[in-house]
Structure formats: structure tokens, C-alpha cells
PyMOL CGO cylinders between C-alpha atoms (Angstrom):
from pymol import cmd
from pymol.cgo import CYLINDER

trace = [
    CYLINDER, 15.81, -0.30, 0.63, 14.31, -1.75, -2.51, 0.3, 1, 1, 1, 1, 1, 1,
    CYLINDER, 14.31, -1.75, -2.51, 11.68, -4.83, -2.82, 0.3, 1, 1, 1, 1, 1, 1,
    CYLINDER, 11.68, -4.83, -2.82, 13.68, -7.47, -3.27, 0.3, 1, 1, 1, 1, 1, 1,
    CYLINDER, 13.68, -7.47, -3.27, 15.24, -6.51, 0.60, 0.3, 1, 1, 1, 1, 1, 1,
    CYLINDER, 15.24, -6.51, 0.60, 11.83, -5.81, 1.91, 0.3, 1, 1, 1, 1, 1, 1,
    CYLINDER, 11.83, -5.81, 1.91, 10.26, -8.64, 1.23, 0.3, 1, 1, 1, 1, 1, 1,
    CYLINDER, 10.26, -8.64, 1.23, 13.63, -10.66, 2.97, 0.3, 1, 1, 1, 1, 1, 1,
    CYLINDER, 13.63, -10.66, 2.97, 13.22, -8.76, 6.07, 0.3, 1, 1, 1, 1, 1, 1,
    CYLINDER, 13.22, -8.76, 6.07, 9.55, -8.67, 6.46, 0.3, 1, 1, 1, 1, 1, 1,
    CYLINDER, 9.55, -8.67, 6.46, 9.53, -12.16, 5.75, 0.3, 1, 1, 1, 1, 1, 1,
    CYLINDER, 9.53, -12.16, 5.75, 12.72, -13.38, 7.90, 0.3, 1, 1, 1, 1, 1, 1,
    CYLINDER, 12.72, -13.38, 7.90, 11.72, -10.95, 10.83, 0.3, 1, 1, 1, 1, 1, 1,
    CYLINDER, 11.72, -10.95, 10.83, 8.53, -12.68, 10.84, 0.3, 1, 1, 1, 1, 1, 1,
    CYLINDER, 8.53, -12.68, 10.84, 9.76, -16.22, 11.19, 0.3, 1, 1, 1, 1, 1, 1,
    CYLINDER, 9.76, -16.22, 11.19, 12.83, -14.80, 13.49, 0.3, 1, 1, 1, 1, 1, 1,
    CYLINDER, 12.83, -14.80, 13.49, 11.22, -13.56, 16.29, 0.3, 1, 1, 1, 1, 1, 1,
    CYLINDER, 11.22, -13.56, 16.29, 8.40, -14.45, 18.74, 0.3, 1, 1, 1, 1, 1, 1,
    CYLINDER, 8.40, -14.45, 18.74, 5.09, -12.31, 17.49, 0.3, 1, 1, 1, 1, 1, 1,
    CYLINDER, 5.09, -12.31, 17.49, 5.16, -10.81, 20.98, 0.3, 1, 1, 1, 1, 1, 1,
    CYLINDER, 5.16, -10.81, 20.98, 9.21, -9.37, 20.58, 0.3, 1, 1, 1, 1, 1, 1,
    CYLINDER, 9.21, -9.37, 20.58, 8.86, -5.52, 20.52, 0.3, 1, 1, 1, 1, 1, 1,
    CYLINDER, 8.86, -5.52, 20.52, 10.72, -5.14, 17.97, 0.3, 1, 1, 1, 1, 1, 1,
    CYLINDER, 10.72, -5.14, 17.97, 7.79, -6.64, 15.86, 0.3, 1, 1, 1, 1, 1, 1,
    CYLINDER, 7.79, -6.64, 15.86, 5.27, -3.89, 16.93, 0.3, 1, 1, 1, 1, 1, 1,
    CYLINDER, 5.27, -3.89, 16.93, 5.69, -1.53, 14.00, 0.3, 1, 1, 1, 1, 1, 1,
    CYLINDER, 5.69, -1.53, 14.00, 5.47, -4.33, 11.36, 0.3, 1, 1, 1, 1, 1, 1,
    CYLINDER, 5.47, -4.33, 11.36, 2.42, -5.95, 13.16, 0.3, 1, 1, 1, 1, 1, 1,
    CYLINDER, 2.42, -5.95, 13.16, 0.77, -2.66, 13.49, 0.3, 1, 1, 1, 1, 1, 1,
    CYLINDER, 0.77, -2.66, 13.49, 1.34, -1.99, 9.55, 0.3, 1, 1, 1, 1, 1, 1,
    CYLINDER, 1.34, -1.99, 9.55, -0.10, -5.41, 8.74, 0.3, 1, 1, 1, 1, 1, 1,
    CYLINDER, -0.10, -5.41, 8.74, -2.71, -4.81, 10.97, 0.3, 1, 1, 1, 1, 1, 1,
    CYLINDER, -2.71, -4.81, 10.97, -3.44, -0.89, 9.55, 0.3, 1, 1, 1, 1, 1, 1,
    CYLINDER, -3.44, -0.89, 9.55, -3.21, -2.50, 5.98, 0.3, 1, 1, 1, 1, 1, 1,
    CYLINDER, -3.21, -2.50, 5.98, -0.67, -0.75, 5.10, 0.3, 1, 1, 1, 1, 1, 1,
    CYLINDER, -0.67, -0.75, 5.10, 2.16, -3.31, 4.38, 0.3, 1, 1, 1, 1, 1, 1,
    CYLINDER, 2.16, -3.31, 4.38, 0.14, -4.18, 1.62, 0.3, 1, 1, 1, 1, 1, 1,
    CYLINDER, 0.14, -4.18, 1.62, 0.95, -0.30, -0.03, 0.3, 1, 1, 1, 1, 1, 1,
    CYLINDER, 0.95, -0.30, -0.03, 4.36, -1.52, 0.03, 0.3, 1, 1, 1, 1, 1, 1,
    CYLINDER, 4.36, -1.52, 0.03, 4.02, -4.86, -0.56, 0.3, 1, 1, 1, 1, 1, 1,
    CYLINDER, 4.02, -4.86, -0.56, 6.18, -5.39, -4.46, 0.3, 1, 1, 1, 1, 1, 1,
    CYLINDER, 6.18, -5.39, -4.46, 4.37, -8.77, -5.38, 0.3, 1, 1, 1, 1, 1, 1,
    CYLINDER, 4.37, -8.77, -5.38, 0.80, -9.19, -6.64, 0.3, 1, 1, 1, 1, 1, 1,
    CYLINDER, 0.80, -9.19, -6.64, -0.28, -11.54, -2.44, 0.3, 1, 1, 1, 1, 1, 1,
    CYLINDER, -0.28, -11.54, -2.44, -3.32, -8.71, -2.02, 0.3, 1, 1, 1, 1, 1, 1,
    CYLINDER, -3.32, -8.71, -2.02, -5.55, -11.66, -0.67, 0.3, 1, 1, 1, 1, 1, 1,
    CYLINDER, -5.55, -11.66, -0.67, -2.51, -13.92, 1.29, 0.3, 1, 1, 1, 1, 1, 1,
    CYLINDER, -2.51, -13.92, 1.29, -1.59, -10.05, 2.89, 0.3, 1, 1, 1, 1, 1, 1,
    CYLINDER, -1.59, -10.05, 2.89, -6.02, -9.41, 3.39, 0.3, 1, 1, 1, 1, 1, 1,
    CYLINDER, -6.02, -9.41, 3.39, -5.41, -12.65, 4.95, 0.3, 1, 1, 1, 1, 1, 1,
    CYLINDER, -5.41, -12.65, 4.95, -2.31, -12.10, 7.57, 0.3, 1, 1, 1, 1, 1, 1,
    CYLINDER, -2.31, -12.10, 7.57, -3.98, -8.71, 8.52, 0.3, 1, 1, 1, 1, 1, 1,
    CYLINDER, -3.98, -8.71, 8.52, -7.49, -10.74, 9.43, 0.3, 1, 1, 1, 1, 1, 1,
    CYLINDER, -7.49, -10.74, 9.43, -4.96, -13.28, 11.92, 0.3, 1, 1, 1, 1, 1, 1,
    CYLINDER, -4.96, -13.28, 11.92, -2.19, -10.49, 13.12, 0.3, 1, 1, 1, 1, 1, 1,
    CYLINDER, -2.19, -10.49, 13.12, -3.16, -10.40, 16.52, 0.3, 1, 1, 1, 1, 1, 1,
    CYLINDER, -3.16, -10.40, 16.52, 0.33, -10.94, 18.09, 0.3, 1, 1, 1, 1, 1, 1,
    CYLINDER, 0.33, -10.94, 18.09, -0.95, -12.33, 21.67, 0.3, 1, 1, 1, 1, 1, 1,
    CYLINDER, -0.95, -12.33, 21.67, -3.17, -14.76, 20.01, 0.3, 1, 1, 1, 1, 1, 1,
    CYLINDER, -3.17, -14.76, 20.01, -0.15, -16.10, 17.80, 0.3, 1, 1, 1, 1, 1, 1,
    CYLINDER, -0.15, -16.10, 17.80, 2.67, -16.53, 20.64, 0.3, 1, 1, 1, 1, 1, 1,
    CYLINDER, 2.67, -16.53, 20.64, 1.14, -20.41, 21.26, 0.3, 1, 1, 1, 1, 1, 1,
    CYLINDER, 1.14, -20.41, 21.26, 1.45, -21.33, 17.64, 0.3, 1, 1, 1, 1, 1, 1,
    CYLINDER, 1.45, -21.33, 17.64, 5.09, -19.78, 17.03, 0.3, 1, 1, 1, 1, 1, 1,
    CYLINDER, 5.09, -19.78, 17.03, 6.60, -21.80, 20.53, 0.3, 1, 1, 1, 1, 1, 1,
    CYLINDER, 6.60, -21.80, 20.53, 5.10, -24.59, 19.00, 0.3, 1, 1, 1, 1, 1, 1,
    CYLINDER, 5.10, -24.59, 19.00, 5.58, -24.74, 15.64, 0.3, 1, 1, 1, 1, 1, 1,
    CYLINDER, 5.58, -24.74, 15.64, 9.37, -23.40, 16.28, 0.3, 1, 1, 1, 1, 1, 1,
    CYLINDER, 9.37, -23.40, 16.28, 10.94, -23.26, 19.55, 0.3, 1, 1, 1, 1, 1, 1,
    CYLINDER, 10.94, -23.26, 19.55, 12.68, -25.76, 21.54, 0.3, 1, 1, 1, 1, 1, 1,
    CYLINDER, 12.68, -25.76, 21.54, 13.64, -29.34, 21.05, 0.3, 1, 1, 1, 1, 1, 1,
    CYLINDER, 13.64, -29.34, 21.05, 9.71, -30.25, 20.96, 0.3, 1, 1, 1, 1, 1, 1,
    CYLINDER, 9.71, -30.25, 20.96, 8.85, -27.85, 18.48, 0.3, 1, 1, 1, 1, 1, 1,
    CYLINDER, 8.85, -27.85, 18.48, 7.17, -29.20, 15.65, 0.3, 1, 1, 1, 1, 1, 1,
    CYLINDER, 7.17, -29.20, 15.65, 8.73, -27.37, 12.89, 0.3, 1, 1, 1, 1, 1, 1,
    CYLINDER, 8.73, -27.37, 12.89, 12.41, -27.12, 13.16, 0.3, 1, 1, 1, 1, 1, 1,
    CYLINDER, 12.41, -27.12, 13.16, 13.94, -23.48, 11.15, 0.3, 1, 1, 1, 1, 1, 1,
    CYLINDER, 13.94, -23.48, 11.15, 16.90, -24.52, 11.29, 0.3, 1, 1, 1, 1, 1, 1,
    CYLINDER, 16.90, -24.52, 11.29, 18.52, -25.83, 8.22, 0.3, 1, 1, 1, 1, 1, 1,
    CYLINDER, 18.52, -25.83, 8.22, 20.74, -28.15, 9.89, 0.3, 1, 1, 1, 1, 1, 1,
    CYLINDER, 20.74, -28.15, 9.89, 17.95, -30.65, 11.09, 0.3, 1, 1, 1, 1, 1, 1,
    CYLINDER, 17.95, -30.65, 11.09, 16.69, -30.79, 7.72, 0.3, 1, 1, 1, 1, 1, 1,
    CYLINDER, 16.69, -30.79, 7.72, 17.69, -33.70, 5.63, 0.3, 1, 1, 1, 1, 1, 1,
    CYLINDER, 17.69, -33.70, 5.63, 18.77, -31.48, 2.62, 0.3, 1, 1, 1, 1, 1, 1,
    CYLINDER, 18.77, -31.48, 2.62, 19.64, -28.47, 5.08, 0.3, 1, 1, 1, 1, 1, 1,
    CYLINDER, 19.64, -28.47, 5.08, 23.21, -27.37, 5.07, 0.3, 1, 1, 1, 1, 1, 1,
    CYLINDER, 23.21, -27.37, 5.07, 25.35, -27.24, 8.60, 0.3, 1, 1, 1, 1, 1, 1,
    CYLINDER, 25.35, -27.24, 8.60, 24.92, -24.36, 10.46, 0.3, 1, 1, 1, 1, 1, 1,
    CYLINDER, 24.92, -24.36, 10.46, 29.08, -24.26, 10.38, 0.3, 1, 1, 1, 1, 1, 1,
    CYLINDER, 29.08, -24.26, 10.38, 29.03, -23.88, 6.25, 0.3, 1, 1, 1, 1, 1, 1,
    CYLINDER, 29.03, -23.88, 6.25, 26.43, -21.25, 6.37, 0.3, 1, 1, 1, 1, 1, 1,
    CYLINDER, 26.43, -21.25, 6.37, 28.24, -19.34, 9.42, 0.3, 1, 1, 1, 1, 1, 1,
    CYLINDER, 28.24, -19.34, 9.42, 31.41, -19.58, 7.05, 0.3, 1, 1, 1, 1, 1, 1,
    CYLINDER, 31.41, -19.58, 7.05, 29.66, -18.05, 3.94, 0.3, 1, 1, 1, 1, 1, 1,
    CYLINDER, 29.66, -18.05, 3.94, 27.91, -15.49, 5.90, 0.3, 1, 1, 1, 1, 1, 1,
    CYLINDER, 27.91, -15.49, 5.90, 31.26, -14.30, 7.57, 0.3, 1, 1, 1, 1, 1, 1,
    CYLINDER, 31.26, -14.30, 7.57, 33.04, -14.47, 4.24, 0.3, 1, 1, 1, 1, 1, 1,
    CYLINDER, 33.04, -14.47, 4.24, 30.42, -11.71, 3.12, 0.3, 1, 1, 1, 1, 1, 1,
    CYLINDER, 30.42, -11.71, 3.12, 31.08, -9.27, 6.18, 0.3, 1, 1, 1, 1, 1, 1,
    CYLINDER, 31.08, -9.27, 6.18, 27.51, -10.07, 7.63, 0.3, 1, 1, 1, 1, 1, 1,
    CYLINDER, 27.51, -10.07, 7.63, 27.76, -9.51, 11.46, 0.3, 1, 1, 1, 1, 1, 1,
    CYLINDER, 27.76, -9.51, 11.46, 26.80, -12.36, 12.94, 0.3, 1, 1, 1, 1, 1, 1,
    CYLINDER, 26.80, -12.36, 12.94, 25.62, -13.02, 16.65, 0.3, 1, 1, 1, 1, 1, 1,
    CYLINDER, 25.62, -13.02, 16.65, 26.24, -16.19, 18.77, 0.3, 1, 1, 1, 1, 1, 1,
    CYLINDER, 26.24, -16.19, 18.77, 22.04, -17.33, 17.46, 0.3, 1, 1, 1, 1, 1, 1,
    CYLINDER, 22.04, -17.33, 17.46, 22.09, -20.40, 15.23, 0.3, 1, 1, 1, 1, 1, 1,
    CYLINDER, 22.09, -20.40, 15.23, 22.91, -18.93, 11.06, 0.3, 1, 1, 1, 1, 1, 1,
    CYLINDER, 22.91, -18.93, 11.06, 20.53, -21.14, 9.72, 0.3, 1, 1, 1, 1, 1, 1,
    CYLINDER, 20.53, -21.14, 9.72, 17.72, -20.12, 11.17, 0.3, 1, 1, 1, 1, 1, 1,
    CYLINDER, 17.72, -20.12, 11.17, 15.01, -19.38, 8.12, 0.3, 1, 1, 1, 1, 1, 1,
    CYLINDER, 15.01, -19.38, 8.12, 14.05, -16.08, 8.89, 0.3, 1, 1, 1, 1, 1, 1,
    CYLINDER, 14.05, -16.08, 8.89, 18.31, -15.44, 9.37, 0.3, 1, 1, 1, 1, 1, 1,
    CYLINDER, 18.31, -15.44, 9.37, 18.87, -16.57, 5.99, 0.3, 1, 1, 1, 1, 1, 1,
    CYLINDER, 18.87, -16.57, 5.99, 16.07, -14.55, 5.06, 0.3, 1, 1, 1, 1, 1, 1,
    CYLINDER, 16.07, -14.55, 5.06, 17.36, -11.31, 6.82, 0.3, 1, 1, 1, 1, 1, 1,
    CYLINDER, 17.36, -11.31, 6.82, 21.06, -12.62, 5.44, 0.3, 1, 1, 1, 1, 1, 1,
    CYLINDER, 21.06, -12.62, 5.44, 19.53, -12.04, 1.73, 0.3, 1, 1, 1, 1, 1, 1,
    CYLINDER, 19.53, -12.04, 1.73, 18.36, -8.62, 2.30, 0.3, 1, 1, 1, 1, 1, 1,
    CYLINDER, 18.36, -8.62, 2.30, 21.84, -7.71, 3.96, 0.3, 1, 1, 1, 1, 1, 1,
    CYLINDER, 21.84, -7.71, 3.96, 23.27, -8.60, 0.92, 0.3, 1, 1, 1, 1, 1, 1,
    CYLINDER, 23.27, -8.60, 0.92, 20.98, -6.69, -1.23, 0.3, 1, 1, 1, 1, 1, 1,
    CYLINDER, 20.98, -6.69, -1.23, 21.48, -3.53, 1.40, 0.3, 1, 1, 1, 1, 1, 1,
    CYLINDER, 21.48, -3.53, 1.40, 25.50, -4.01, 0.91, 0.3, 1, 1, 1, 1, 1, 1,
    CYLINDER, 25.50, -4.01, 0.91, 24.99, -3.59, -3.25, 0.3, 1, 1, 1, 1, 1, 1,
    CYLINDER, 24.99, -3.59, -3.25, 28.55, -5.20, -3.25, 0.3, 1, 1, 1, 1, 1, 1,
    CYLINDER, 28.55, -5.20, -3.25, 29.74, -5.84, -7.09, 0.3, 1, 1, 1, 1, 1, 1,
    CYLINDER, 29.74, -5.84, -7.09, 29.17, -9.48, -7.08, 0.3, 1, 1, 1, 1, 1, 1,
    CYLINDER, 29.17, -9.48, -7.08, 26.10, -9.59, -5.13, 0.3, 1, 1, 1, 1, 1, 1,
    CYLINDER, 26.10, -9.59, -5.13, 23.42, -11.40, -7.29, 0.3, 1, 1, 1, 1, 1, 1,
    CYLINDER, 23.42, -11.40, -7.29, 26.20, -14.13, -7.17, 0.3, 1, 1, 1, 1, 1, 1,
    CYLINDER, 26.20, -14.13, -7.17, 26.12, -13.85, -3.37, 0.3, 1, 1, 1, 1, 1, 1,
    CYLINDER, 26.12, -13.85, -3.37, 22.52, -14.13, -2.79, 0.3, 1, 1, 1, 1, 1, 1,
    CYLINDER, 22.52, -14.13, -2.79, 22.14, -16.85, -5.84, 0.3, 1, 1, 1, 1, 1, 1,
    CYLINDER, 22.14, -16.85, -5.84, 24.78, -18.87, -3.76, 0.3, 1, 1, 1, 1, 1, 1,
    CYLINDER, 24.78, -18.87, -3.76, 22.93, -18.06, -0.68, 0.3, 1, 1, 1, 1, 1, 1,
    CYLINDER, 22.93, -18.06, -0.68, 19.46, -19.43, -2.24, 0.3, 1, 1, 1, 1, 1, 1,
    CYLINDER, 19.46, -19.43, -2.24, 20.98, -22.23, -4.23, 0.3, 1, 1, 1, 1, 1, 1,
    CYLINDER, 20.98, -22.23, -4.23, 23.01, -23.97, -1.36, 0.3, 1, 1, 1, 1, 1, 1,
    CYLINDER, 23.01, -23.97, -1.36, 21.48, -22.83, 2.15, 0.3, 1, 1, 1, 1, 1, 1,
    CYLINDER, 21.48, -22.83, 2.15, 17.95, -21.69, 1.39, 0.3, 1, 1, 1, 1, 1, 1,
    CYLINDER, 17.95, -21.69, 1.39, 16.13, -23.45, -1.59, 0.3, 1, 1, 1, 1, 1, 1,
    CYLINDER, 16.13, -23.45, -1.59, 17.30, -27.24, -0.73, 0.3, 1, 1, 1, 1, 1, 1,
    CYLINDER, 17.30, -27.24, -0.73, 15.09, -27.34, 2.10, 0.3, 1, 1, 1, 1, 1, 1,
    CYLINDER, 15.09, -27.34, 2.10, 12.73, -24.75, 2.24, 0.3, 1, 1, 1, 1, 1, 1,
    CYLINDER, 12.73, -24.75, 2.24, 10.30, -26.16, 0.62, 0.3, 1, 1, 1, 1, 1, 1,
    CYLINDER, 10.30, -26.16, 0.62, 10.16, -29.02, 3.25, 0.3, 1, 1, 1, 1, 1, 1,
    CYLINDER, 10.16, -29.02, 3.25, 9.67, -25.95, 6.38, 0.3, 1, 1, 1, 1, 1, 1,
    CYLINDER, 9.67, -25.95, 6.38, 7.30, -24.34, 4.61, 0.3, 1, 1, 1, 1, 1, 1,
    CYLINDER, 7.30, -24.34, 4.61, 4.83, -27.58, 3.71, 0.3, 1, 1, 1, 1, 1, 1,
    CYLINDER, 4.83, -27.58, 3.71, 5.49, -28.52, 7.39, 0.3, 1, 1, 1, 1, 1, 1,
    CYLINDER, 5.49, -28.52, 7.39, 4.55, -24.99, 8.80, 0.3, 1, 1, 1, 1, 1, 1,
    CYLINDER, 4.55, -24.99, 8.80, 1.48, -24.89, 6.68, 0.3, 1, 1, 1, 1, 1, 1,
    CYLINDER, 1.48, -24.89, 6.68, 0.52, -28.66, 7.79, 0.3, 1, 1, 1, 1, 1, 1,
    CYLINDER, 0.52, -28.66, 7.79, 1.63, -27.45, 11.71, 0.3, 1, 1, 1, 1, 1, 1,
    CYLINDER, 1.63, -27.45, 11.71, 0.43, -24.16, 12.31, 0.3, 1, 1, 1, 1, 1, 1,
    CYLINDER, 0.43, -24.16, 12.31, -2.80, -23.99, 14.47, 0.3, 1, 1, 1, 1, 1, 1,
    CYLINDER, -2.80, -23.99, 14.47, -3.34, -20.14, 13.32, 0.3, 1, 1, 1, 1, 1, 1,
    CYLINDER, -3.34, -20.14, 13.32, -4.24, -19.12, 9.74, 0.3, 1, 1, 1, 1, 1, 1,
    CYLINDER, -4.24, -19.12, 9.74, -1.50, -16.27, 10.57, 0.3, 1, 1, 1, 1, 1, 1,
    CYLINDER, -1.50, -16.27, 10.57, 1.42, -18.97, 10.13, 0.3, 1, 1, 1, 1, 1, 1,
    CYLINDER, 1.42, -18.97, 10.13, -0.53, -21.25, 7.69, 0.3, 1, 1, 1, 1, 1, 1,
    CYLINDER, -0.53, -21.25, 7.69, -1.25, -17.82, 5.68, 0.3, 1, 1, 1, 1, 1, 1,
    CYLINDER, -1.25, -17.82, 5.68, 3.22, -16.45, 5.76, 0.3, 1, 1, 1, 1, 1, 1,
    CYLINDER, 3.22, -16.45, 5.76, 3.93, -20.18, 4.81, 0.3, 1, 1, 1, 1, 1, 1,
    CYLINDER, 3.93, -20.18, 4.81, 2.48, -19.74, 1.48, 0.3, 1, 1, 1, 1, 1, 1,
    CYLINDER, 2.48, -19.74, 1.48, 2.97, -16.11, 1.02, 0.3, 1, 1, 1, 1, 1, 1,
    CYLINDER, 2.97, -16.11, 1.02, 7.18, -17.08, 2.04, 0.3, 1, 1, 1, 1, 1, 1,
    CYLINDER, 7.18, -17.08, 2.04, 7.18, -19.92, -1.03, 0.3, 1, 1, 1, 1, 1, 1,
    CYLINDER, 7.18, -19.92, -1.03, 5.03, -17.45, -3.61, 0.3, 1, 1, 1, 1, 1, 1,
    CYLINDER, 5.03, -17.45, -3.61, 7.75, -14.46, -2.60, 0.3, 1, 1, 1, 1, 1, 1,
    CYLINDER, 7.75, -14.46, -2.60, 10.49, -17.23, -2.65, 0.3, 1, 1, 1, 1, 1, 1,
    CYLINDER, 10.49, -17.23, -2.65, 9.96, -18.00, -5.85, 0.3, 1, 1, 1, 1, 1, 1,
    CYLINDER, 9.96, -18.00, -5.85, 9.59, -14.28, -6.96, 0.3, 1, 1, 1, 1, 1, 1,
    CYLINDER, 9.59, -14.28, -6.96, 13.29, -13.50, -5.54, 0.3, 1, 1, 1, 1, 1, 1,
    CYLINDER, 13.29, -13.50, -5.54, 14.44, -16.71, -6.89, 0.3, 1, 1, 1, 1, 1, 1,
    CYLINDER, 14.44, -16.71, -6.89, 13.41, -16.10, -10.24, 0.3, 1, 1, 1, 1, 1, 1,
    CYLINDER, 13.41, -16.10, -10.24, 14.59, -12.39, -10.18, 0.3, 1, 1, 1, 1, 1, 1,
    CYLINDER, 14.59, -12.39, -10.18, 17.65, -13.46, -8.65, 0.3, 1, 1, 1, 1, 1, 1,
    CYLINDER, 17.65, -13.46, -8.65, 18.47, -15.98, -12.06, 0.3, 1, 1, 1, 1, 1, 1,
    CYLINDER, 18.47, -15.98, -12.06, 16.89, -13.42, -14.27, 0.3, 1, 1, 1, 1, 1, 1,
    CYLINDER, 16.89, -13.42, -14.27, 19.54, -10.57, -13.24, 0.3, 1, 1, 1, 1, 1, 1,
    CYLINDER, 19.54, -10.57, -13.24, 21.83, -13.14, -13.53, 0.3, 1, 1, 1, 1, 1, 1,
    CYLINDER, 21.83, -13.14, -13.53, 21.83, -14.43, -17.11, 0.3, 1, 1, 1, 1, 1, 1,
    CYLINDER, 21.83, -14.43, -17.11, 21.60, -10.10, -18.15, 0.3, 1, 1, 1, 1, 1, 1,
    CYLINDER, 21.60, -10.10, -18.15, 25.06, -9.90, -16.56, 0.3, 1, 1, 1, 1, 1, 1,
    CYLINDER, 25.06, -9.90, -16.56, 26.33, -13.09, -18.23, 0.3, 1, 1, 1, 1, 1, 1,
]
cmd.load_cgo(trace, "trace")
């Protein structure tokens, strides 16, 4: 797995599932060890200091359900309800067309889209930069932005407040990679 799909799946897992899911445990303990940080490909030392201080997963469950879940939440991740978010239909469609399993959850979800991207890394298919650029240009990067100032302006935990900023930094890092592969293959 290289950095580019770490950082996708840390990230997406993150926003995907409640703090609490058990499936969570090994990341949270890493965070909590320090040890993500070892790993960690971009130059966030004090945003990652910062989400091992807050990574108590009990103490976080309150500001996820709010922030996120249900048809109160405050943040919506779903692209969808976004004003520049594409329809969960066209990024079902896209996803499919790439061979990514896909359950009956919502595809566009953030931390989805965010696990979609490292899929596509994982599958090293021949025109995969062109995949994931698609996949940043037209269902990630037109509203992201948005979620991520709203989660930071939301969150009630320096935990969320904290993966807001270090998810638009890493973003931005993929992003840039992403365009810079790119233009060598042009």
C-alpha cells in the first residue's frame, strides 16, 4: 500500500465510521501509541500531536452523531446535499464503471470517496491517475471544501476540528500529486 492510499483510507475510515466501530480500534490505538505519525507521508507532525492528544474514541461518539448522522446532523458527508456535490446516482455509476464493490450505503459519503481513491490506487489499473483525477475533479474537490469549513466550525471536539484541517492539507497534497503525475505522462 503506498502513501498516497494510506492517507485515503486513514482519512475516509475516519470520517466513515462511528469512533466507537471496532473496526476503528487498531487505527485509534496507533494514533493514540503515536505511531501513525511513523507512517504518516506528509510533513502534519503537530495536526497528528494534535489528534493523538483528542483520540479518545468514547469521548468522540457525541460529536461524530452530531456533526454527521441523521437528518439533524449538522454536517451533512454526503455530496448530494451539497450545493456543488454531485448525485449520489453519478458517483455510484463511476464507481461501478471502475469495478469498486459497492454496498447498498450512500457512494458519496466523504470518507467513501475517500476509501474509493485509495481503491483505485490499490487496483494500479493503467489509466488510474485519470481515474482518481476524475474522481477528485468531479465528486470530491467541488464541495469538499464546504464539509470541511463546516466540520471545523461544527465539531465540539478538537479531534474532528483537528482531521478537518489535516483532510484539506492531505487533500491538497493528493491533489497536487495527482496533476503532477499527470502532466509527466502527458
Amino acid at each position: 500500500m503506498n502513501e498516497f492510499s494510506i492517507l485515503c483510507r486513514v482519512i475516509g475510515s475516519l470520517f466513515n465510521r462511528q469512533p466507537q466501530d471496532p473496526l476503528l480500534v487498531p487505527l485509534f490505538t496507533m494514533l493514540r501509541e503515536g505511531k501513525l505519525k511513523a507512517q504518516w507521508p506528509l510533513e502534519q507532525d503537530e495536526l497528528l500531536t494534535r489528534l493523538q492528544q483528542n483520540s479518545d474514541p468514547q469521548a468522540l461518539a457525541a460529536d461524530y452523531n452530531a456533526l454527521f448522522v441523521g437528518s439533524e446532523c449538522s454536517v451533512p458527508p454526503y455530496a448530494s446535499q451539497w450545493p456543488n456535490g454531485p448525485q449520489e446516482a453519478d458517483v455510484r455509476a463511476f464507481l461501478a464503471s471502475r469495478g469498486m464493490p459497492l454496498s447498498d450505503a450512500p457512494a458519496d459519503h466523504f470518507g467513501v470517496l475517500l476509501l474509493a481513491a485509495s481503491w483505485l490506487e490499490d487496483q494500479s489499473a493503467e489509466d488510474e491517475s485519470a481515474a482518481q483525477l476524475a474522481l477528485f475533479d468531479d465528486y470530491l474537490l467541488p464541495w469538499c471544501g464546504a464539509f470541511l469549513g463546516k466540520v471545523e466550525a461544527h465539531a465540539t471536539t478538537a479531534f474532528y476540528r483537528t482531521l478537518a484541517a489535516l483532510s484539506r492539507e492531505a487533500i491538497q497534497a493528493m491533489y497536487d500529486e495527482l496533476n503532477e503525475d499527470d502532466s509527466e505522462e502527458a
